[in-house]
Wavefront OBJ file of the C-alpha trace (Angstrom):
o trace
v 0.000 0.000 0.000
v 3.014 2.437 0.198
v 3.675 4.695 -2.878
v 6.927 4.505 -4.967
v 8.452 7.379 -6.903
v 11.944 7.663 -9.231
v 12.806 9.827 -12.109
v 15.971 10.135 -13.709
v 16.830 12.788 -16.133
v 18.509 16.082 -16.928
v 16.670 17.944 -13.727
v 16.686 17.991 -10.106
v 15.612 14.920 -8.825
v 14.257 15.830 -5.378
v 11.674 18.130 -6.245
v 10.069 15.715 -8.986
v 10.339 12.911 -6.179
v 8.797 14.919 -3.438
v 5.918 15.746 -5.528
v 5.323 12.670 -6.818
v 4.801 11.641 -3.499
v 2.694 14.104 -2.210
v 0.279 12.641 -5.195
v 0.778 8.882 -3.480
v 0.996 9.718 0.181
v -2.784 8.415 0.329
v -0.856 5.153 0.118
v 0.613 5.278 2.824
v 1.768 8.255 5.428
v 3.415 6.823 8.308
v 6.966 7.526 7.150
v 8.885 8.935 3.701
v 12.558 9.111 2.677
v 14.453 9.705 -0.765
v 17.599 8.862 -2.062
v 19.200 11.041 -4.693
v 22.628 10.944 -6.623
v 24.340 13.682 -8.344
v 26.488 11.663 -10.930
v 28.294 9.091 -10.003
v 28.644 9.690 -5.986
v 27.331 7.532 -3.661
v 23.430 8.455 -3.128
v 22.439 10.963 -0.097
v 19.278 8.859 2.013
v 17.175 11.346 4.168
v 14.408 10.073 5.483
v 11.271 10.901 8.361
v 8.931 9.517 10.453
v 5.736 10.780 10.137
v 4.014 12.728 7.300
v 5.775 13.780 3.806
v 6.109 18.076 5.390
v 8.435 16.368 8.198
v 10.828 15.203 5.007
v 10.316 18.289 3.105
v 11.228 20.231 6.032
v 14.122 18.372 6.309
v 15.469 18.527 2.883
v 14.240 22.175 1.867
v 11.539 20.936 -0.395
v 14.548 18.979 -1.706
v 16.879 22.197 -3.006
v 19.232 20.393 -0.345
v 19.642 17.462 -2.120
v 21.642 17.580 -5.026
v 21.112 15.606 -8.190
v 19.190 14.293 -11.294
v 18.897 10.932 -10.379
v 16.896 9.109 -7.408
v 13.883 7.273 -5.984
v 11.273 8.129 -2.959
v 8.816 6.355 -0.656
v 5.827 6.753 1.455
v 5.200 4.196 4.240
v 2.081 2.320 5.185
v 3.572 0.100 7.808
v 3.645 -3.717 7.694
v 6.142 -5.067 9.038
v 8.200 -2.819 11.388
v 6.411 0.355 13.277
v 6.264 3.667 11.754
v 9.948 4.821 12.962
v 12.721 7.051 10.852
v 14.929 3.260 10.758
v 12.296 1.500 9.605
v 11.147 4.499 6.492
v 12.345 3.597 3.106
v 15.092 4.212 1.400
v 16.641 0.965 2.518
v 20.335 0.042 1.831
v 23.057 -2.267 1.604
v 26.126 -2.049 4.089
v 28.176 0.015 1.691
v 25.409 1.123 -0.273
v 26.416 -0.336 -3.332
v 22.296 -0.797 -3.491
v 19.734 1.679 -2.324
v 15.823 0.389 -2.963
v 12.710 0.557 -2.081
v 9.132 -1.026 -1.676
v 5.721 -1.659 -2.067
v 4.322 -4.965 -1.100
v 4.751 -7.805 1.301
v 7.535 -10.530 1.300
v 5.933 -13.399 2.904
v 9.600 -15.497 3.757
v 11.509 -12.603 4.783
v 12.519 -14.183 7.726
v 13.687 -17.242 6.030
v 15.420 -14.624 3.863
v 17.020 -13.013 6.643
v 18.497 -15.526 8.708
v 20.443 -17.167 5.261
v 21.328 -14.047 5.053
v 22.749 -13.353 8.715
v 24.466 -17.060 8.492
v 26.569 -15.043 5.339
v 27.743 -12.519 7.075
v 24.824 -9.662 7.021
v 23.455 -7.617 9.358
v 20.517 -5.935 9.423
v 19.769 -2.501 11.033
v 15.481 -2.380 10.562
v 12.199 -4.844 10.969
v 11.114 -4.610 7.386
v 11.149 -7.209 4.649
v 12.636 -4.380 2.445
v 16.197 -4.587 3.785
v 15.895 -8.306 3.170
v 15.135 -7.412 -0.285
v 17.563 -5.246 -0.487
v 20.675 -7.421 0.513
v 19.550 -10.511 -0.903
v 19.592 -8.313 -4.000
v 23.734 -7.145 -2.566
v 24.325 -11.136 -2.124
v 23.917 -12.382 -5.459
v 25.220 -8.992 -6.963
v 28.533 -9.572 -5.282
v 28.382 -13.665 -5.582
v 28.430 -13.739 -9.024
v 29.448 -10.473 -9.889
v 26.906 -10.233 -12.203
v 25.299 -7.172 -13.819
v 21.619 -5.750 -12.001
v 19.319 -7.133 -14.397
v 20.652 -11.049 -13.531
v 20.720 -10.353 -9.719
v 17.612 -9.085 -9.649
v 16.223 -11.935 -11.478
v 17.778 -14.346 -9.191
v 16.245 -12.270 -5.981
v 12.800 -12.349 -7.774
v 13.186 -16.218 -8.010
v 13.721 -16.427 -4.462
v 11.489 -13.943 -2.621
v 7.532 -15.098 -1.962
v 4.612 -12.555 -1.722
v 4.657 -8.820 -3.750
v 6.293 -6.531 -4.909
v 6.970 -2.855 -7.081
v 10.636 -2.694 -6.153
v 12.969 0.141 -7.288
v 16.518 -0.452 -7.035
v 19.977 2.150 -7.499
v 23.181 0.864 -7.891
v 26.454 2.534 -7.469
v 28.439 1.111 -10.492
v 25.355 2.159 -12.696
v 24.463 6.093 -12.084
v 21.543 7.726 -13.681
v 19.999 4.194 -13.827
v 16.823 2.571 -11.709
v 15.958 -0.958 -12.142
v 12.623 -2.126 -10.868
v 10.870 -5.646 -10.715
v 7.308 -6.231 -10.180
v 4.992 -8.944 -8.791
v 1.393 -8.094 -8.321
v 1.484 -4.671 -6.819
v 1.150 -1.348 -9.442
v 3.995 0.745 -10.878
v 3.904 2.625 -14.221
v 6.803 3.782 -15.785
v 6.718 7.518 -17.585
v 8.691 8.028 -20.843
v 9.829 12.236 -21.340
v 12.398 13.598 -23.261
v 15.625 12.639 -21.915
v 13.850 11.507 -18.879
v 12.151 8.968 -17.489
v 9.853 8.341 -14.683
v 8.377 5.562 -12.333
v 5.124 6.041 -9.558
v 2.875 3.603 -8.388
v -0.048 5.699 -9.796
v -1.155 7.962 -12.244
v -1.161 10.873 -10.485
v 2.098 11.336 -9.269
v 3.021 11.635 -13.573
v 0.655 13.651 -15.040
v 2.735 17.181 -14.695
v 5.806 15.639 -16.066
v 4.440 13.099 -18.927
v 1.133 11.407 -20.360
v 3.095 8.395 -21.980
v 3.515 5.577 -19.841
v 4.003 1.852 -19.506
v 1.748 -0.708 -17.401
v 5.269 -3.229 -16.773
v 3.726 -6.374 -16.273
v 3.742 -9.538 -13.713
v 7.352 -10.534 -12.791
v 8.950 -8.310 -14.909
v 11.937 -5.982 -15.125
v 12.851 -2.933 -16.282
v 15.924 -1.080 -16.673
v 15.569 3.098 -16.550
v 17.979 5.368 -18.055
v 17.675 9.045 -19.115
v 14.884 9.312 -21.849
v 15.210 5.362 -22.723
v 13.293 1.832 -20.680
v 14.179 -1.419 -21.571
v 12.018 -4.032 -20.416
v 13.054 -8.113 -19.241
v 10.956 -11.171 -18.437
v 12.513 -12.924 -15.423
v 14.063 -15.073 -17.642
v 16.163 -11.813 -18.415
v 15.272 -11.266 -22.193
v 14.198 -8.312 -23.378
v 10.530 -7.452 -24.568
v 8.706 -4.719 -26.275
v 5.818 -2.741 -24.227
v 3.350 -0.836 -25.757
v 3.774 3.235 -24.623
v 0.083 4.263 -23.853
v -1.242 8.184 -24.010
v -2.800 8.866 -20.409
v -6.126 10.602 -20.671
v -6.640 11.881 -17.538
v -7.234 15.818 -16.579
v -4.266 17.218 -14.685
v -6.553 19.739 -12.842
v -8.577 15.922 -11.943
v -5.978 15.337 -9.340
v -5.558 19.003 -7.598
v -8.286 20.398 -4.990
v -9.194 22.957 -6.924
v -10.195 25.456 -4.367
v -11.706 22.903 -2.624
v -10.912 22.351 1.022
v -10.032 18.715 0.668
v -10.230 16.246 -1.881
v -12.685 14.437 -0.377
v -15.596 17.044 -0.839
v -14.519 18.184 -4.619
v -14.806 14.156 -5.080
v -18.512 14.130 -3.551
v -19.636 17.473 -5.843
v -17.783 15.412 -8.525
v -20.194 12.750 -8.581
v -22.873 14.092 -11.269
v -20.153 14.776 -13.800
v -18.219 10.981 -13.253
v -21.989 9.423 -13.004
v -22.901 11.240 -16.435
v -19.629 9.787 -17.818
v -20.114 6.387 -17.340
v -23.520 6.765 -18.775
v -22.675 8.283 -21.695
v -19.693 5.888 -21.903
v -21.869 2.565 -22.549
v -25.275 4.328 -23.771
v -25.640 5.402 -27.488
v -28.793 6.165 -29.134
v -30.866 5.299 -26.133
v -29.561 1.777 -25.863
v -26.834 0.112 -23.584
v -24.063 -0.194 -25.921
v -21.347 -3.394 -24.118
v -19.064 -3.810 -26.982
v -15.729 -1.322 -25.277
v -16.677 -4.083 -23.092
v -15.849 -6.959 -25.501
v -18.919 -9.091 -23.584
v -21.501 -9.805 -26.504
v -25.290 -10.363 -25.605
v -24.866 -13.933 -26.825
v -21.868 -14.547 -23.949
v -25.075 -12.713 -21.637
v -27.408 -15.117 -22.917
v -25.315 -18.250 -21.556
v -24.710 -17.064 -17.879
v -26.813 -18.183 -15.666
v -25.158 -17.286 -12.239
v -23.209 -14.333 -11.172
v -20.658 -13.997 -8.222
v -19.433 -10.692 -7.195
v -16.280 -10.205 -5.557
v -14.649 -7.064 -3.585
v -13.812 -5.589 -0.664
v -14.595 -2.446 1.400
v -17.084 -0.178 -0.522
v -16.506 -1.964 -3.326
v -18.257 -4.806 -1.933
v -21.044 -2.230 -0.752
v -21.429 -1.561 -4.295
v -21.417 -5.385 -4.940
v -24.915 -5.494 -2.616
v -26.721 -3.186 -4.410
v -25.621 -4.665 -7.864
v -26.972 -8.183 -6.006
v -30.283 -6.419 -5.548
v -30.926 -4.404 -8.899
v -29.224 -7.876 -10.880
v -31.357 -10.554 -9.114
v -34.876 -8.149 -9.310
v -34.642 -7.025 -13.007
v -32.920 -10.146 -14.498
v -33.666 -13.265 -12.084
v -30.311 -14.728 -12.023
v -29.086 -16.438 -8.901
v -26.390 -13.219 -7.598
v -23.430 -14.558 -4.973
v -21.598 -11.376 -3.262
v -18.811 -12.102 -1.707
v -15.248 -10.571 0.188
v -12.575 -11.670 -1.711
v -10.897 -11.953 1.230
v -12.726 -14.797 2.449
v -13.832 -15.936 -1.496
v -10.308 -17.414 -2.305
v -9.857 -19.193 1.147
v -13.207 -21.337 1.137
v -12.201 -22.892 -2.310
v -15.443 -21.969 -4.157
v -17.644 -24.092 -6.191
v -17.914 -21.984 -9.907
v -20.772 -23.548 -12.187
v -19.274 -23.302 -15.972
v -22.155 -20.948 -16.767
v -20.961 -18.259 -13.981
v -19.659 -15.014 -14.380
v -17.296 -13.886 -11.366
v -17.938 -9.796 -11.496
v -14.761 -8.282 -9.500
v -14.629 -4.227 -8.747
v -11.972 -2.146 -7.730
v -11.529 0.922 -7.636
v -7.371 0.758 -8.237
v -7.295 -2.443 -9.780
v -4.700 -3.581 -8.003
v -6.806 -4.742 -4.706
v -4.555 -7.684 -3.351
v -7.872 -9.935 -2.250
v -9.449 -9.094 -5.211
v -7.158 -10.113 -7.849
v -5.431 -13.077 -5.875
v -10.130 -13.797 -6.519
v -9.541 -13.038 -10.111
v -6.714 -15.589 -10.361
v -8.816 -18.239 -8.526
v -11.682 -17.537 -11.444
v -9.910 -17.671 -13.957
v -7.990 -21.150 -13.121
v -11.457 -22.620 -12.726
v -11.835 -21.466 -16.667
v -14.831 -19.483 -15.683
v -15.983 -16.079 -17.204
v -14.582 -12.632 -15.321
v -15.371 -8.908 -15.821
v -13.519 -6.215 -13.706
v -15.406 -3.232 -12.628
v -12.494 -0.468 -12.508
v -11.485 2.703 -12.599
v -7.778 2.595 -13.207
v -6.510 1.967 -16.673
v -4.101 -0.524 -17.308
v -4.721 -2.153 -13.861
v -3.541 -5.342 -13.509
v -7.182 -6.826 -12.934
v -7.937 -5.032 -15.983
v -5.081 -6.617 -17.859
v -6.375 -9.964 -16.367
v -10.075 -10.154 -16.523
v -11.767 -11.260 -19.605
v -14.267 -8.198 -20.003
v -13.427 -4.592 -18.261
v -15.736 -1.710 -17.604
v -13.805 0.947 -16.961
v -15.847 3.573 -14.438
v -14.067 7.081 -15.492
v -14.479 8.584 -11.879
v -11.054 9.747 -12.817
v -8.539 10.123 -10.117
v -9.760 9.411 -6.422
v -6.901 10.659 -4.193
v -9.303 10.841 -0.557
v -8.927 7.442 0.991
v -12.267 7.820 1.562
v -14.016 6.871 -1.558
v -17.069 8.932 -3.151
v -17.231 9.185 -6.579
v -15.668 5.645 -7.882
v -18.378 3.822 -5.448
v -21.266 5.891 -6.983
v -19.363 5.232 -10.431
v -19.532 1.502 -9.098
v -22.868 1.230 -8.519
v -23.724 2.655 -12.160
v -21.703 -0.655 -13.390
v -23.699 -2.105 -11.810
v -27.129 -0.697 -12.608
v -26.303 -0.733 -16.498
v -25.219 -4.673 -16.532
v -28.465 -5.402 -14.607
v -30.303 -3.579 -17.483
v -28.714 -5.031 -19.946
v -28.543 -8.646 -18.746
v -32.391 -8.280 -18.520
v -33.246 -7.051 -21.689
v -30.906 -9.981 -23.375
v -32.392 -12.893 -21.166
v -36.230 -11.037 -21.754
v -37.093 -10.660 -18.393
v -37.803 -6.805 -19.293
v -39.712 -5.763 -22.345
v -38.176 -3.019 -24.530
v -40.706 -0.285 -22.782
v -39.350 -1.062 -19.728
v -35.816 -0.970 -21.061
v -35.794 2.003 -22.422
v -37.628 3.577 -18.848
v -34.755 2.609 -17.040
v -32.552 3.998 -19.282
v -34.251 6.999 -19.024
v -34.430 7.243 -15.326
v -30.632 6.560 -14.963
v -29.743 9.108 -17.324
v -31.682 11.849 -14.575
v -29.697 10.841 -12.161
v -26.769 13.294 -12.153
v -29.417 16.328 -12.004
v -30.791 14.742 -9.040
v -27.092 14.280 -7.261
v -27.045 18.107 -7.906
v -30.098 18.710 -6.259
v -29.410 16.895 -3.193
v -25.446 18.372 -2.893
v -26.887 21.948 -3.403
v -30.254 21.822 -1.698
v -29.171 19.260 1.416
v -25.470 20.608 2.096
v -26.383 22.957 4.913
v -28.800 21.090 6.675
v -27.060 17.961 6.769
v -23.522 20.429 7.762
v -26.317 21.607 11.015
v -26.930 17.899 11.637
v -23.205 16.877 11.863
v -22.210 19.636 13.940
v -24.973 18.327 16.502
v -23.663 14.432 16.519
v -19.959 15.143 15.861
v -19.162 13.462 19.299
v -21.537 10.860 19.128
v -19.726 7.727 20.461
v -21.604 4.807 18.541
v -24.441 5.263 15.691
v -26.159 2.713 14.216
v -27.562 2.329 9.978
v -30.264 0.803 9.567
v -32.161 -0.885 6.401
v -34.020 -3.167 4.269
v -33.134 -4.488 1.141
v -31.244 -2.720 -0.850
v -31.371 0.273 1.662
v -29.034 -2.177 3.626
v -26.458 -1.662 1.156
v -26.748 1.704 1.614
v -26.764 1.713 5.373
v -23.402 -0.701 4.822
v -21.163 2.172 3.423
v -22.882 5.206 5.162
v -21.644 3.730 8.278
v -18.057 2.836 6.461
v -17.828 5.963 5.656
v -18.615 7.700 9.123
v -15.995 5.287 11.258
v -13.524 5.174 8.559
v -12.913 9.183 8.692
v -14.213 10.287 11.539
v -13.331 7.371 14.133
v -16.900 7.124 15.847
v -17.942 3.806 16.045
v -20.825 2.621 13.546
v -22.563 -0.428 12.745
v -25.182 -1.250 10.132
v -27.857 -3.981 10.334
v -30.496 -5.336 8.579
v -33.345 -3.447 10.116
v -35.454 -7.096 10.454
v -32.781 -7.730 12.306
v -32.739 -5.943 15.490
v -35.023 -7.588 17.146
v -31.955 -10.830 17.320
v -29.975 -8.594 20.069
v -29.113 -5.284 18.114
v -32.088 -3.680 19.487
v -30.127 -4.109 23.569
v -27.446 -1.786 22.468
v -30.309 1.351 21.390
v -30.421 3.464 24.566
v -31.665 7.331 25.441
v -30.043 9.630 22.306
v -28.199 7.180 20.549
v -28.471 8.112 16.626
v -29.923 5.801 14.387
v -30.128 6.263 10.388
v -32.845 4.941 8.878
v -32.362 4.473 5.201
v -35.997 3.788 3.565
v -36.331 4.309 -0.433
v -38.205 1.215 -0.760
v -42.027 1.372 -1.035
v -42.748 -2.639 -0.366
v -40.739 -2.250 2.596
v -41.802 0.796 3.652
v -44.229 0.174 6.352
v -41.969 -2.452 7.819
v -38.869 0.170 8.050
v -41.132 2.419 10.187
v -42.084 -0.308 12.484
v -38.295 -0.500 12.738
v -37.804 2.749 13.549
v -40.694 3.119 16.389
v -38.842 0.006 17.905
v -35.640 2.294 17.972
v -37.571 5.718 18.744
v -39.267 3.907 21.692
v -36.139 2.821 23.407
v -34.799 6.468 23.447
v -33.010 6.299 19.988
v -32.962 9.936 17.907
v -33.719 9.548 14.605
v -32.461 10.797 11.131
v -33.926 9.558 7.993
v -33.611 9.528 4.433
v -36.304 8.783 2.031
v -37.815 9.763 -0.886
v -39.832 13.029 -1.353
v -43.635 12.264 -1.141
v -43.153 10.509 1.991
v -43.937 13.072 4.288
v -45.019 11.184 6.825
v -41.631 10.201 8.474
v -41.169 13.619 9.953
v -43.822 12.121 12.704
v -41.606 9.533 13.801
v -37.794 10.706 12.708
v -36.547 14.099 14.311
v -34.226 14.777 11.069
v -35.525 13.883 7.372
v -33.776 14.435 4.354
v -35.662 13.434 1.315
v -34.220 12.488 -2.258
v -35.512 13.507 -5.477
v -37.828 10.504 -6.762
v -36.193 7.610 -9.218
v -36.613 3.846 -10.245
v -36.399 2.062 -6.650
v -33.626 -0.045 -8.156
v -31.546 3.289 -8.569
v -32.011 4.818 -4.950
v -28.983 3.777 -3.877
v -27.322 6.662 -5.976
v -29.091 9.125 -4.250
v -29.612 8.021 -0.675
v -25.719 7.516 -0.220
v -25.285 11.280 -1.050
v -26.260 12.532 2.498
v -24.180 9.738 4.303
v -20.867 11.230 2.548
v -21.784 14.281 3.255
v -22.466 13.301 7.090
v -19.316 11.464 6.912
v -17.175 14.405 5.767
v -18.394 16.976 7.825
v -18.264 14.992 10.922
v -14.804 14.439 10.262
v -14.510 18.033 9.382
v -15.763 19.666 12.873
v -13.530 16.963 14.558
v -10.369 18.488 12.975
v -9.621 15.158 11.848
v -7.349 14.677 8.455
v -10.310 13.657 6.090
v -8.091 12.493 3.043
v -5.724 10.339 5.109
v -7.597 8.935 8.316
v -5.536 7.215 10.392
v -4.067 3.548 9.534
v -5.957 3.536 6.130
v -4.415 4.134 2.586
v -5.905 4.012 -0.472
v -5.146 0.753 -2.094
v -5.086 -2.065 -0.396
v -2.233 -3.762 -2.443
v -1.076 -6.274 1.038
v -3.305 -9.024 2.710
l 1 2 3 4 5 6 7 8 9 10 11 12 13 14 15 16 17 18 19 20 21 22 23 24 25 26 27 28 29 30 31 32 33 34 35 36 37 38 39 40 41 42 43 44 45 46 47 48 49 50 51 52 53 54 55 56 57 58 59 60 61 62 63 64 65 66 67 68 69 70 71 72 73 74 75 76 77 78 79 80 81 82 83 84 85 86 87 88 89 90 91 92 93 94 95 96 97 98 99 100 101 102 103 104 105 106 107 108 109 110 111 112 113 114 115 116 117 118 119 120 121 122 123 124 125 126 127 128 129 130 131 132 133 134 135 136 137 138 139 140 141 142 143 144 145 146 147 148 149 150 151 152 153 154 155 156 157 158 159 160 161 162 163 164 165 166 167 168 169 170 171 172 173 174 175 176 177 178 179 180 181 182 183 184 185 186 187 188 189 190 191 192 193 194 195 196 197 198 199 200 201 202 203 204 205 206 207 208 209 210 211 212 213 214 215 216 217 218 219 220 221 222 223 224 225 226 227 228 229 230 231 232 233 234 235 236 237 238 239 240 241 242 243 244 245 246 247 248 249 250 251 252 253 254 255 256 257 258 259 260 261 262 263 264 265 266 267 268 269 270 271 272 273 274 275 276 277 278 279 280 281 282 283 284 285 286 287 288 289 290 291 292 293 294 295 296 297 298 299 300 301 302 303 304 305 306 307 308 309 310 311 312 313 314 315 316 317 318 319 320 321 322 323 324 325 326 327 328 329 330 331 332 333 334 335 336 337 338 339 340 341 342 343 344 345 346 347 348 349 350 351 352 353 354 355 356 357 358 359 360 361 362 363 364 365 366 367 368 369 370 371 372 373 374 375 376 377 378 379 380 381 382 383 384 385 386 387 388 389 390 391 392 393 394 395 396 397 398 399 400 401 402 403 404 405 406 407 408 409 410 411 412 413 414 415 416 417 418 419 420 421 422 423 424 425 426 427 428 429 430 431 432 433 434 435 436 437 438 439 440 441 442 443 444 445 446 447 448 449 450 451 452 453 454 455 456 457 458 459 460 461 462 463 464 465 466 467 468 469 470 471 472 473 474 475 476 477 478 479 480 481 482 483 484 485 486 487 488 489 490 491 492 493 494 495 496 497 498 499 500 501 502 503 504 505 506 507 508 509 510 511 512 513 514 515 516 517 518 519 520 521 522 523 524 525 526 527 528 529 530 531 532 533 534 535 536 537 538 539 540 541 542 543 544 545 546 547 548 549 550 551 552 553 554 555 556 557 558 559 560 561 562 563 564 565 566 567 568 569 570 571 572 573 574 575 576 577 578 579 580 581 582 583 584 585 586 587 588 589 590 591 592 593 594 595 596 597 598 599 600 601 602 603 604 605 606 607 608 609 610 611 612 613
């Protein structure tokens, strides 16, 4: 989960580094360090614990360090604690090797102690320096050139890996390796450029490379070459990034977070207009034909965090409209319980980055059973969108907030349009209905507006009069549980209050002993058939002391009799409520988080892709 930076070029290299990593310390913010060469003396390492100012204080904003060549980290701690020994750059006893990491090495400490039986030491707790000197060993052993050591460390290390390594016989040259976890590789003009994400690019260059599983790469001013472990060379196609620059800066915005919520009508609009042409639901970017539809005849969906929210609601909408059997599950736990895939089943796996280390270990697992897999993601050149069979890309754009907004509301669009469209091919929805949900999706990015612009003040009152609430509870039915599932993600993950959400029907099975005098419950209740049940629910609650917010749609007026705060959402198809009724949860969630003087882009202990088990 930490972010990776290197450039080397005909500029300062310390500057280019420390801003690439201010566009990657959502990965990771415990610690940060650089190492950076000036020609062909031995790199300078500075490094700090804490966030990336600490380092920039340290170095100047890098005018301090001297030189065109180097590579940077930001730390999401694994193994080690967050400590100025343990921050990357790591290096060899004489620093003949300087590297760093993203990833896990799962026999690092059968690593280490071969290693201590030849004669190392080792000054951290992190897998890294293992990395690092078993990289020295067989450098030294068979004083061999970087690209054949690193193969032969590549060959021996277990788990993942975006390495970057610099070596003192080769200056102005990086060599990285990768297993699993991101890095793309920017070409310039007489420069080149690595990050772990798009971002941390865009000023510099738009042309990079995705380098692929287990594979090398050798960096030199202007030029990459590219190796297979085996250590031949192969050709990688350079690829124009699309993305806005201004897409990854605030903006004027106070934080990310809350341009990313008022960016949701524009990224839902996009992925709309992205698969629909001339009124109908156009799959073929996809490269998954209605006659592949027309054979599946169960669906699993994988992901994790509010991905797997998204996954709920996609259950819901998929199982209503197109009745096919839907299996959601956390690819955490998918891969472990050796799952039984019918040759008919499509495994549907979203991620937001792509690179999700549960969710593409799930992916593997799919695909070695031979069955069907589409990636819901919003990264391009992702490696589970270089993997799965069928990709629908999202364009949310970048997400930096670890918190996200926009790419689950892009998610659950995915999700609504392959319901559609899986409905209409297997005729469970006539071509009047089609088209009406068509139609009512393509109004949902005016209503978004209407609830950011009309809601935002009330809902800023609300938070300021819960902001030290100690628990809150979401409640739901159907696909309102979903909802309720991420609103209360998105309260604990940024605000630190503890939050739970349950099945409404539920509470009655022991929930309902925890609901004492002012303890806020949200009631999420969109859905008319369920309607009159989810206010049964919430006199249970109101009786036992509970205060109330809910959310539901305009018309039903009558909740403002039982709940003591309503905010209503514009009326839509029931199967798209979801879009809207998550709108005032962010909100809640941000300003919460806000009036606590929390850090709402980088809570604490999160980052934004979750590239480790």
């Amino acid at each position: 989960m930490c972010g990776i930076v290197g450039y080397t070029g005909y500029k300062q290299a310390a500057p280019i580094l420390l801003f690439g990593l201010e566009k990657l310390e959502y990965r990771g913010y415990d610690s940060a360090g650089l190492a950076v060469r000036n020609g062909v003396s031995v790199p300078e390492i500075i490094k700090a614990k804490g966030r990336l100012n600490v380092l920039k204080e340290r170095n100047n904003n890098g005018v301090s360090l001297q030189g065109n060549c180097g590579i940077g980290h930001t730390r999401w701690a694994t193994h080690g604690e967050p400590s100025e020994l343990n921050a990357h750059p790591h290096a060899s006893e004489d620093k003949e090797i300087i590297g760093v990491h993203n990833g896990i090495i799962e026999n690092y400490h059968e690593l280490r102690e071969k290693l201590i039986k030849k004669g190392y030491s080792f000054y951290s707790d992190t897998d890294t320096e293992v990395a690092v000197k078993l990289l020295h060993y067989y450098y030294k052993k068979y004083n061999r050139e970087p690209i054949n050591a690193i193969s032969k460390t590549m060959l021996r290390i277990r788990g993942t890996y975006a390495l970057a390594f610099m070596f003192k016989d080769y200056p102005e040259e990086i060599y990285v390796a990768r297993k699993d976890n991101p890095m793309i590789l920017g070409q310039g003009e007489g420069e080149t450029f690595l990050a772990s994400d798009v971002p941390a690019l865009l000023p510099y260059t738009r042309h990079v490379y995705y380098i692929g599983n287990q594979e090398m790469a050798r960096l030199h001013k202007g030029t990459i070459d590219f190796y297979n472990i085996d250590q031949e060379i192969i050709e990688k196609e350079l690829i124009e990034v699309k993305w806005n620059v201004q897409a990854a800066e605030k903006n004027g915005y106070e934080h990310f977070m809350i341009k990313e919520i008022y960016e949701q009508p524009r990224v839902i609009k996009d992925t709309l207009n992205s698969i629909i042409r001339d009124g109908n639901i156009d799959l073929s970017e996809i490269g998954i034909s209605d006659k592949t539809i027309g054979t599946i005849e169960r669906i699993y969906i994988v992901a994790c965090g509010s991905a797997y929210h998204a996954g709920v609601a996609a259950q819901y909408v998929i199982e209503d409209l197109a009745r096919i059997p839907v299996r959601v599950e956390l690819a955490s736990e998918f891969r472990y319980r050796n799952p039984i895939l019918e040759d008919s089943s499509l495994v549907i796996l979203i991620s937001q980055s792509g690179e999700t280390a549960d969710t593409l270990a799930a992916l593997r697992l799919a695909k070695k059973q031979k069955v069907l897999t589409l990636a819901i993601v919003n990264a391009t050149g992702s490696t589970i969108a270089r993997e799965a069979d069928y990709v629908f890309y999202t364009l949310a754009g970048p997400e930096i907030a670890v918190a996200t907004t926009k790419a689950y509301s892009s998610q659950l669009i995915a999700g609504d349009l392959l319901a559609i469209q899986i409905a209409y091919v297997k005729g469970k929805i006539n071509r009047e209905i089609y088209i009406k949900l068509i139609e009512e999706l393509k109004k949902l990015p005016e209503c978004v507006e209407k609830i950011l612009y009309r809601e935002k003040e009330r809902i800023q009152w609300f938070a300021e009069k819960y902001a030290n609430a100690k628990d809150v509870f979401f409640i739901g039915r159907g696909i309102d549980y979903a909802v309720s599932m991420e609103g209360s993600l998105k309260l604990k993950e940024i605000s630190y209050i503890h939050s739970e959400a349950y099945a409404a029907g539920e509470l009655k099975h022991g929930t309902i002993s925890l609901i004492e005098d002012n303890i806020l419950v949200i009631s999420v209740l969109t859905q008319s058939r369920l309607y009159e049940k989810m206010v049964s629910n919430m006199v249970e609650v109101k009786c036992r002391g509970a205060y109330l917010m809910g959310i539901t749609n305009t018309g039903n007026y009558n909740v403002e009799d039982l709940a003591d705060f309503v905010i209503y959402i514009p009326k839509t198809d029931e199967h798209f409520t979801p879009n809207l009724s998550v709108i005032p949860l962010q909100l809640l969630g941000y300003y919460v988080s806000v009036l606590k003087g929390l850090d709402v882009d980088k809570p604490r202990n999160l980052a934004k892709s979750v590239t480790v088990e």
